[in-house]
mmJSON file of the N, C-alpha and C atoms, coordinates in Angstrom:
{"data_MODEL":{"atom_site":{
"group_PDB":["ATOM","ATOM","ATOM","ATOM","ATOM","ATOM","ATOM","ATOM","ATOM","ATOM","ATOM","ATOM","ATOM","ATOM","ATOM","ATOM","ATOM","ATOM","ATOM","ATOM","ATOM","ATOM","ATOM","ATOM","ATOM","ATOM","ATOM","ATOM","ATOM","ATOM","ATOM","ATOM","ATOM","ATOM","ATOM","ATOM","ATOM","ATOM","ATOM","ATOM","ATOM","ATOM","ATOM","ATOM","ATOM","ATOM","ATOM","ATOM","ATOM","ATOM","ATOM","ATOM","ATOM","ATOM","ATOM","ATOM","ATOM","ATOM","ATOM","ATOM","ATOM","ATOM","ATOM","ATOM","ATOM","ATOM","ATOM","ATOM","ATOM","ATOM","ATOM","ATOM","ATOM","ATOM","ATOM","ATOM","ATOM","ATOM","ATOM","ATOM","ATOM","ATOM","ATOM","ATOM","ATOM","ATOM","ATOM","ATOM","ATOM","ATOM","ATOM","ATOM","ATOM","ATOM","ATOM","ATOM","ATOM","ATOM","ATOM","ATOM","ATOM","ATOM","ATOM","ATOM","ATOM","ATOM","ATOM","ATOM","ATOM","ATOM","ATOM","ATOM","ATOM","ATOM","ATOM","ATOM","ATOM","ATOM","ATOM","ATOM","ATOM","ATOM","ATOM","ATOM","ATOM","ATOM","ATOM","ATOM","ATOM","ATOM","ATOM","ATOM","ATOM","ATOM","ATOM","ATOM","ATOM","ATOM","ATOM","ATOM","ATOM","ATOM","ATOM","ATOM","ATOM","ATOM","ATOM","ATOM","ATOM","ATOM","ATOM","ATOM","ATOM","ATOM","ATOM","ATOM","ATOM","ATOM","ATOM","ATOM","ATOM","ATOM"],
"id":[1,2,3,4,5,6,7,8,9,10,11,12,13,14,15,16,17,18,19,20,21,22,23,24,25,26,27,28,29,30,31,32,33,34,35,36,37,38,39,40,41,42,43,44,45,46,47,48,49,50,51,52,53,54,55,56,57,58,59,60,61,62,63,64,65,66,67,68,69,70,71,72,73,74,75,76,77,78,79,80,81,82,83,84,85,86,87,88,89,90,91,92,93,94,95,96,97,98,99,100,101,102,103,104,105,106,107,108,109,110,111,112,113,114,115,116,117,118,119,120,121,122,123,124,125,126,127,128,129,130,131,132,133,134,135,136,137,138,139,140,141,142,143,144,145,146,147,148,149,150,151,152,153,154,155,156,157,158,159,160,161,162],
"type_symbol":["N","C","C","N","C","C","N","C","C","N","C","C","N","C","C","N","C","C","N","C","C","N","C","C","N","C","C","N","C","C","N","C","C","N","C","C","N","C","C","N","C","C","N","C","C","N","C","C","N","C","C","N","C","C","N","C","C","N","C","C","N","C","C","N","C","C","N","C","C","N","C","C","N","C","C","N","C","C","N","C","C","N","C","C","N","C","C","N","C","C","N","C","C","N","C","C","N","C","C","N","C","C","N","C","C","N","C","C","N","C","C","N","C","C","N","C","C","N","C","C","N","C","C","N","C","C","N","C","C","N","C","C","N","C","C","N","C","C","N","C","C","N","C","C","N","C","C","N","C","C","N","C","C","N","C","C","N","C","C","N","C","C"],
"label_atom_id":["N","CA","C","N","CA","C","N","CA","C","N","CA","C","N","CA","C","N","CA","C","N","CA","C","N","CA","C","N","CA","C","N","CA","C","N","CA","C","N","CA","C","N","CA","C","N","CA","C","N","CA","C","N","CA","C","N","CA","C","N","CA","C","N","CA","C","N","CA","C","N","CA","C","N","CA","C","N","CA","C","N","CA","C","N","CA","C","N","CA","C","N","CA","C","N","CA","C","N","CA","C","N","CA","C","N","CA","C","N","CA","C","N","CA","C","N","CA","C","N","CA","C","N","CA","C","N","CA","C","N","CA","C","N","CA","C","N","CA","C","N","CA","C","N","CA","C","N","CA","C","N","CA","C","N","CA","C","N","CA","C","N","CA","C","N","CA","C","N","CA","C","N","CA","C","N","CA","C","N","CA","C","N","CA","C","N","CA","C"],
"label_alt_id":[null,null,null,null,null,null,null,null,null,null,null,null,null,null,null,null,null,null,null,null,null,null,null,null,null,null,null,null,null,null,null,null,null,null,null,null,null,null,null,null,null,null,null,null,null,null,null,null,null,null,null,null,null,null,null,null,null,null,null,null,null,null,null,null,null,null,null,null,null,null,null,null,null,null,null,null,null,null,null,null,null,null,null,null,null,null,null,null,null,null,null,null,null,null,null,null,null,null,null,null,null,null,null,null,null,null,null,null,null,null,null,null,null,null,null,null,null,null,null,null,null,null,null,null,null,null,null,null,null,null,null,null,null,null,null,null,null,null,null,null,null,null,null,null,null,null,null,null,null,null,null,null,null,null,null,null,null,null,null,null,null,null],
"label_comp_id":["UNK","UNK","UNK","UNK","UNK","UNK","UNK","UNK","UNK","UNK","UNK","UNK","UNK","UNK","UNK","UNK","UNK","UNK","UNK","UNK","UNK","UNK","UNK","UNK","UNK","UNK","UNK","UNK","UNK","UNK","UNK","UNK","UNK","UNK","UNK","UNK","UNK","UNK","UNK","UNK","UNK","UNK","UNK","UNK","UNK","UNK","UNK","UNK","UNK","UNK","UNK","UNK","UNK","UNK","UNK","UNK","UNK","UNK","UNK","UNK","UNK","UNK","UNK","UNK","UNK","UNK","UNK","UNK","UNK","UNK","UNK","UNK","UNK","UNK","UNK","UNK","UNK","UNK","UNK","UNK","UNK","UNK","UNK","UNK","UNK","UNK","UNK","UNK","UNK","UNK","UNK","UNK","UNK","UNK","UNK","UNK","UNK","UNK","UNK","UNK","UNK","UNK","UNK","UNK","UNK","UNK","UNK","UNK","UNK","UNK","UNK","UNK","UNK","UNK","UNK","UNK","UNK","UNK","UNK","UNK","UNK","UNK","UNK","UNK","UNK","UNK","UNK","UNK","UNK","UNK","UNK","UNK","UNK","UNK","UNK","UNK","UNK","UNK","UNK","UNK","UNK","UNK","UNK","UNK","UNK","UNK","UNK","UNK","UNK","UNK","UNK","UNK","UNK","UNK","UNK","UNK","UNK","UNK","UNK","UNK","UNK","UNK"],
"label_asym_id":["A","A","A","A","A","A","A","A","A","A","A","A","A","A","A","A","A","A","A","A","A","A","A","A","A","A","A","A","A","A","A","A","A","A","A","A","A","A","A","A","A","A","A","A","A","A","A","A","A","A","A","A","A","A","A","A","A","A","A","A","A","A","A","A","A","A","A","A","A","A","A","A","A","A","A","A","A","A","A","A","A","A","A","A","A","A","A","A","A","A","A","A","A","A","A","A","A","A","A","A","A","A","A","A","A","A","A","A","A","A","A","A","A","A","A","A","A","A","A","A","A","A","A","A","A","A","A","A","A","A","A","A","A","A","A","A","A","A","A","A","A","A","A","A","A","A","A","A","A","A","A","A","A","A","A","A","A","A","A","A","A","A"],
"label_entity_id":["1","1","1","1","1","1","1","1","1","1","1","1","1","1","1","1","1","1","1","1","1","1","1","1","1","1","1","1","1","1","1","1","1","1","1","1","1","1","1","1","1","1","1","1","1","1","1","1","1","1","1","1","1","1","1","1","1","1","1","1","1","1","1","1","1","1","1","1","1","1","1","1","1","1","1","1","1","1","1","1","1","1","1","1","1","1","1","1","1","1","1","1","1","1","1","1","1","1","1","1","1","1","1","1","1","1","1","1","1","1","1","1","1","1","1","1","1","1","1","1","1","1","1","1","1","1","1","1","1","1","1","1","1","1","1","1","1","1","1","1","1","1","1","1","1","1","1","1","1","1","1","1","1","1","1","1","1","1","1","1","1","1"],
"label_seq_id":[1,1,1,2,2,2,3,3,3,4,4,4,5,5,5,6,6,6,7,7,7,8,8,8,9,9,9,10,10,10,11,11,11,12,12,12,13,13,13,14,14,14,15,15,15,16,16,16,17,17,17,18,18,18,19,19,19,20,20,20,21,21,21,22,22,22,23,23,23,24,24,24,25,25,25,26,26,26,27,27,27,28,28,28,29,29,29,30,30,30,31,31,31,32,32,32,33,33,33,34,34,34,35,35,35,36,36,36,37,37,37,38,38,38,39,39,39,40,40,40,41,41,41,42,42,42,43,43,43,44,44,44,45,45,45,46,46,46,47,47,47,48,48,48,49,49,49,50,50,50,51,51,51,52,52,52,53,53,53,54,54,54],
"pdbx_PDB_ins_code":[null,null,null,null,null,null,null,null,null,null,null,null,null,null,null,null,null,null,null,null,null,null,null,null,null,null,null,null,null,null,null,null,null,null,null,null,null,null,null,null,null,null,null,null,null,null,null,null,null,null,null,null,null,null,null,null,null,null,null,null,null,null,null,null,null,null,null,null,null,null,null,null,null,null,null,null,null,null,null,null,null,null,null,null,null,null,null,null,null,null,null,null,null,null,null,null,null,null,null,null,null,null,null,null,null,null,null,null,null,null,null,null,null,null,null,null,null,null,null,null,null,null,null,null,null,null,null,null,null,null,null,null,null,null,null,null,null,null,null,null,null,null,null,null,null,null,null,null,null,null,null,null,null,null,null,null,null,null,null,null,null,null],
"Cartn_x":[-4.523,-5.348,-4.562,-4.923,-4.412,-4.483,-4.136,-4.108,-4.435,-5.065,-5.328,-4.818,-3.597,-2.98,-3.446,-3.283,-3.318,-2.509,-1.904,-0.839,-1.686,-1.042,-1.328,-1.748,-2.817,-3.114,-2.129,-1.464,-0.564,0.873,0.81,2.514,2.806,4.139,4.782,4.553,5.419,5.854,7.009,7.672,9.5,9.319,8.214,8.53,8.35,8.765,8.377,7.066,6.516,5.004,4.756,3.475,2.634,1.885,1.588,0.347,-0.189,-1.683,-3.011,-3.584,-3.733,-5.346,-6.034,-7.478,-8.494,-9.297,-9.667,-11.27,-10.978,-11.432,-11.875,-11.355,-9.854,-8.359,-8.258,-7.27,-6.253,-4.786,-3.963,-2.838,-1.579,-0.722,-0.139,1.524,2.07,3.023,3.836,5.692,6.159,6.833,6.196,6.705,7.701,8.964,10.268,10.875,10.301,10.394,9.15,8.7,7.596,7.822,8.517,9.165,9.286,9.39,9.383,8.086,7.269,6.106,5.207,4.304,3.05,2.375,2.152,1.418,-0.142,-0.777,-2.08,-3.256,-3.943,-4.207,-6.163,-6.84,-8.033,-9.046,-9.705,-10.515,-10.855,-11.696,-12.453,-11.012,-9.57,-8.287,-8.336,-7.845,-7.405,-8.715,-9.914,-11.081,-10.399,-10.251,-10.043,-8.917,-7.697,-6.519,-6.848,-7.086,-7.163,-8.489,-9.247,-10.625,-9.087,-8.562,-7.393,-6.63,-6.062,-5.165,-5.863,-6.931,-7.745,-7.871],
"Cartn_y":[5.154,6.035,7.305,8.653,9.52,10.107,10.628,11.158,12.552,12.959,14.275,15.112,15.854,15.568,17.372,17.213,18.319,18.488,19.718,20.022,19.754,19.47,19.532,20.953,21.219,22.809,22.64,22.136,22.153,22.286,22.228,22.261,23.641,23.818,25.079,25.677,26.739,27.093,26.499,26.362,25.945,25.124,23.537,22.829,21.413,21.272,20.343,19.962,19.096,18.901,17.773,17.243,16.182,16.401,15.206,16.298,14.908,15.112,13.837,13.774,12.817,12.628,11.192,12.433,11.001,10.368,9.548,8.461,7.59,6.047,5.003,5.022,5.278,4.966,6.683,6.933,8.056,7.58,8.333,8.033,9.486,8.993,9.795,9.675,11.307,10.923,12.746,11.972,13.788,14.512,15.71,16.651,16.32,16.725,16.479,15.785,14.401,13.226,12.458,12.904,12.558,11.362,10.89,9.828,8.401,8.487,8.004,7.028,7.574,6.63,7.362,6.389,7.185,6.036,6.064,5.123,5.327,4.005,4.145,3.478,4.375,3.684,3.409,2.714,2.895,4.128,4.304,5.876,5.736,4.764,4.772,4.773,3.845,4.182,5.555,6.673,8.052,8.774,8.513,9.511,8.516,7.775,7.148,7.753,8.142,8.657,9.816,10.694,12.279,11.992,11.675,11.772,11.435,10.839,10.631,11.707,12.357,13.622,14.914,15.223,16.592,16.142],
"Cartn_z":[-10.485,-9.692,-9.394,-9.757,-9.386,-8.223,-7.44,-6.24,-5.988,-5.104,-5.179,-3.433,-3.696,-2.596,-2.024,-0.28,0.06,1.267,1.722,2.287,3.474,5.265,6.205,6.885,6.87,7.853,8.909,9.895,10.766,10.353,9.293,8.812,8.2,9.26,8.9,7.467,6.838,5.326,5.123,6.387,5.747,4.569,4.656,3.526,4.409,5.606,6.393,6.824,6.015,6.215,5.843,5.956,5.705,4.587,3.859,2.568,2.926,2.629,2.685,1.459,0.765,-0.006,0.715,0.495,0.905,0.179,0.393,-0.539,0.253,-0.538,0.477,1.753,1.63,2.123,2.311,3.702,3.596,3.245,2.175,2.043,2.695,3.114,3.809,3.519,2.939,2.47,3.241,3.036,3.629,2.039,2.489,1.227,0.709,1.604,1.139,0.502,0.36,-0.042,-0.438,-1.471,-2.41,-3.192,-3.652,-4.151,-3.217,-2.204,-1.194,-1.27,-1.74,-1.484,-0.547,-0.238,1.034,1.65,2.824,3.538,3.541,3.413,2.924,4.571,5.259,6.527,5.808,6.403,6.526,7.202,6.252,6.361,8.02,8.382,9.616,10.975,10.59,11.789,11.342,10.549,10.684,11.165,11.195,12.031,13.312,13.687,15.52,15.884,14.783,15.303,15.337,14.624,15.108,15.806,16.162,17.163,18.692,18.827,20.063,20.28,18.803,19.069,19.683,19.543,19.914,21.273],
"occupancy":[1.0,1.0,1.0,1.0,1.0,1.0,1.0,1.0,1.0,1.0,1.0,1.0,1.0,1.0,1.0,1.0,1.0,1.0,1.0,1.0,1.0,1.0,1.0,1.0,1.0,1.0,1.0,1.0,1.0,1.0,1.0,1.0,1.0,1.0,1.0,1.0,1.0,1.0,1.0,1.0,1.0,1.0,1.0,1.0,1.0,1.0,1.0,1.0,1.0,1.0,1.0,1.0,1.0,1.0,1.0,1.0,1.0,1.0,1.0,1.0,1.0,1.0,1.0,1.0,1.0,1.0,1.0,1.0,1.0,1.0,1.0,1.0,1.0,1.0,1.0,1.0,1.0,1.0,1.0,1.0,1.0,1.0,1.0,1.0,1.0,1.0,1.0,1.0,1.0,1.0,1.0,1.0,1.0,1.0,1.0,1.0,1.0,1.0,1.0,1.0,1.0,1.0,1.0,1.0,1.0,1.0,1.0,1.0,1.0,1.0,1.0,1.0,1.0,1.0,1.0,1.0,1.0,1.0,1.0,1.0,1.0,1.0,1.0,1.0,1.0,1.0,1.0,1.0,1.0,1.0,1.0,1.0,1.0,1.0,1.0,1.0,1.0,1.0,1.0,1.0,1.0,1.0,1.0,1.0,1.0,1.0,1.0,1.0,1.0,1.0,1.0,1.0,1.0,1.0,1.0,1.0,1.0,1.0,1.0,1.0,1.0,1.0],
"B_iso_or_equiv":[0.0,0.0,0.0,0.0,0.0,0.0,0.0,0.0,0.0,0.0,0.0,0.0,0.0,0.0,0.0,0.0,0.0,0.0,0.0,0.0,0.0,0.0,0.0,0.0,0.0,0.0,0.0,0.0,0.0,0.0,0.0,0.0,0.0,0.0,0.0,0.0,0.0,0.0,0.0,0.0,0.0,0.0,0.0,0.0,0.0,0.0,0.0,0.0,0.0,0.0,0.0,0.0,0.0,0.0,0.0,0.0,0.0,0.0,0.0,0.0,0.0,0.0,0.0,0.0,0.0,0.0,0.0,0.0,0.0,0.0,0.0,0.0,0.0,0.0,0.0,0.0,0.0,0.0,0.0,0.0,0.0,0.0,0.0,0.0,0.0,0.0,0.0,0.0,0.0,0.0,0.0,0.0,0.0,0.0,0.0,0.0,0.0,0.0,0.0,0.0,0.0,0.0,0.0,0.0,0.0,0.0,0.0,0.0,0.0,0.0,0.0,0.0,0.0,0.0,0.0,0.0,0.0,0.0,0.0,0.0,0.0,0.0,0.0,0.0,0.0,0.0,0.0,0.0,0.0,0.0,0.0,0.0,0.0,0.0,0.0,0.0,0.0,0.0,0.0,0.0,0.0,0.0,0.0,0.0,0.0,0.0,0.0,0.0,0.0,0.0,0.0,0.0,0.0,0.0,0.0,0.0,0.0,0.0,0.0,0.0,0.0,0.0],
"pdbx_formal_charge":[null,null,null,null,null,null,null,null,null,null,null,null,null,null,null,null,null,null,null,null,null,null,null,null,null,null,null,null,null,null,null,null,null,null,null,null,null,null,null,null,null,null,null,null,null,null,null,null,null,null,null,null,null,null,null,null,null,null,null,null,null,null,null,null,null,null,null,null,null,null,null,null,null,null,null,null,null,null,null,null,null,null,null,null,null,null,null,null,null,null,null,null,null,null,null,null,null,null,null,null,null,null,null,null,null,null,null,null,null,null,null,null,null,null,null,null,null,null,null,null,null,null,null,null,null,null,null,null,null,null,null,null,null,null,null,null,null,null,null,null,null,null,null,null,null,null,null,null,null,null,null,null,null,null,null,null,null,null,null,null,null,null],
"auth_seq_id":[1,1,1,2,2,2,3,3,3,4,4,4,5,5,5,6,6,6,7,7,7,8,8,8,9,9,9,10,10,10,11,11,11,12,12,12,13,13,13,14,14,14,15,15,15,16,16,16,17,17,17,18,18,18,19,19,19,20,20,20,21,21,21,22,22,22,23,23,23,24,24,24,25,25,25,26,26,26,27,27,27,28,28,28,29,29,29,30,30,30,31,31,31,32,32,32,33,33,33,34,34,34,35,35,35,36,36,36,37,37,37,38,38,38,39,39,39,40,40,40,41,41,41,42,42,42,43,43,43,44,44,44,45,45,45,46,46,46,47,47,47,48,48,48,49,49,49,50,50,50,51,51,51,52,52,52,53,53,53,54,54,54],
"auth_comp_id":["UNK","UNK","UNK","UNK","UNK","UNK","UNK","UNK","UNK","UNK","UNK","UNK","UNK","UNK","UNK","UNK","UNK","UNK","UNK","UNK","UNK","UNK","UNK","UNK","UNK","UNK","UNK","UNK","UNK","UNK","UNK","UNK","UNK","UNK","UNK","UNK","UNK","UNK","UNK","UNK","UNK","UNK","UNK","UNK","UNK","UNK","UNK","UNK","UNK","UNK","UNK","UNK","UNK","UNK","UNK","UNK","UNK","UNK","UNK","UNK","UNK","UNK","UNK","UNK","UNK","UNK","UNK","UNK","UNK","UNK","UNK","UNK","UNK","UNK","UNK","UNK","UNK","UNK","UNK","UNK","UNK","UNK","UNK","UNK","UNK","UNK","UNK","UNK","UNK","UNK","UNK","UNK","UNK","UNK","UNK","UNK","UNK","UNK","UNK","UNK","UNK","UNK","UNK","UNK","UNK","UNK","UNK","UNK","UNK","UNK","UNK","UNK","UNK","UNK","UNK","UNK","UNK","UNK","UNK","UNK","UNK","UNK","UNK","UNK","UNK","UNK","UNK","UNK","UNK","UNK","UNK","UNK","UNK","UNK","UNK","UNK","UNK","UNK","UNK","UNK","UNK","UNK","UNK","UNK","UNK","UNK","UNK","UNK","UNK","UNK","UNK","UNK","UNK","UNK","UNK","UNK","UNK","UNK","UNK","UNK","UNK","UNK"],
"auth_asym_id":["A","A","A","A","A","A","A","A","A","A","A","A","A","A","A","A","A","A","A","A","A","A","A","A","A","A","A","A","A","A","A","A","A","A","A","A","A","A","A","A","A","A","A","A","A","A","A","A","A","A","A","A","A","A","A","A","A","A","A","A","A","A","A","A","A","A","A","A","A","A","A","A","A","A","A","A","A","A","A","A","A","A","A","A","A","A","A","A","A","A","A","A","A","A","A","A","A","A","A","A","A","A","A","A","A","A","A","A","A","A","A","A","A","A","A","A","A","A","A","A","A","A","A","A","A","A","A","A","A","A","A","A","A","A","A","A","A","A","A","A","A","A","A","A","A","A","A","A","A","A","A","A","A","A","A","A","A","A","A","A","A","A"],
"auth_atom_id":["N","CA","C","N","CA","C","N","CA","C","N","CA","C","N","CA","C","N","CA","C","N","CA","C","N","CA","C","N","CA","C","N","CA","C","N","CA","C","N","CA","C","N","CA","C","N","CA","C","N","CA","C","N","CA","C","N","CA","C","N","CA","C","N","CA","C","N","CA","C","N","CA","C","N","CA","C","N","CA","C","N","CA","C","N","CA","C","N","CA","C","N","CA","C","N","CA","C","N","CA","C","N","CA","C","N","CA","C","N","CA","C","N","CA","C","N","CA","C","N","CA","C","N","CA","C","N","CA","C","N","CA","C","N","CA","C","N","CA","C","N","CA","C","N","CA","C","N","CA","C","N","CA","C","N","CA","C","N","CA","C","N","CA","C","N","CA","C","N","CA","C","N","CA","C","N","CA","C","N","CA","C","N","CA","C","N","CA","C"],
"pdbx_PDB_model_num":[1,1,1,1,1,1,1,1,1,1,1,1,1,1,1,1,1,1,1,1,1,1,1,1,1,1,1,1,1,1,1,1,1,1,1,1,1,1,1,1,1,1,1,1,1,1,1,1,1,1,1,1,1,1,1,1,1,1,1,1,1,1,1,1,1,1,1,1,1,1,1,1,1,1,1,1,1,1,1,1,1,1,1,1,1,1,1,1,1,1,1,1,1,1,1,1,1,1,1,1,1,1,1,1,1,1,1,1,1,1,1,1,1,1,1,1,1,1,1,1,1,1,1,1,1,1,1,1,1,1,1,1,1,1,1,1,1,1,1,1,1,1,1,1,1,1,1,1,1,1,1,1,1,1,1,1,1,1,1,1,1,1]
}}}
């Protein structure tokens, strides 16, 4: 499955950021360390978590 990744609107230019792709699943991984892997949460927890952050 390929991924279709996009940078965080909240993250600086330095390079320190978050990038997201979504579908069923959000997967969540940090720039810097792409290799690293990415954590994969359920679509409906990341709308409850940012619906908490605002």
């Amino acid at each position: 499955m390929s991924l279709e990744w996009r940078k965080s609107s909240y993250s600086p230019n330095a390079g320190d950021c978050v990038e997201v792709a979504t579908g069923r699943d959000v997967h969540v991984r940090d720039t810097k360390d792409r290799e690293a892997g990415h954590i994969t949460v359920p679509a409906p927890a990341w709308r409850e978590l940012l619906s908490r952050l605002n």
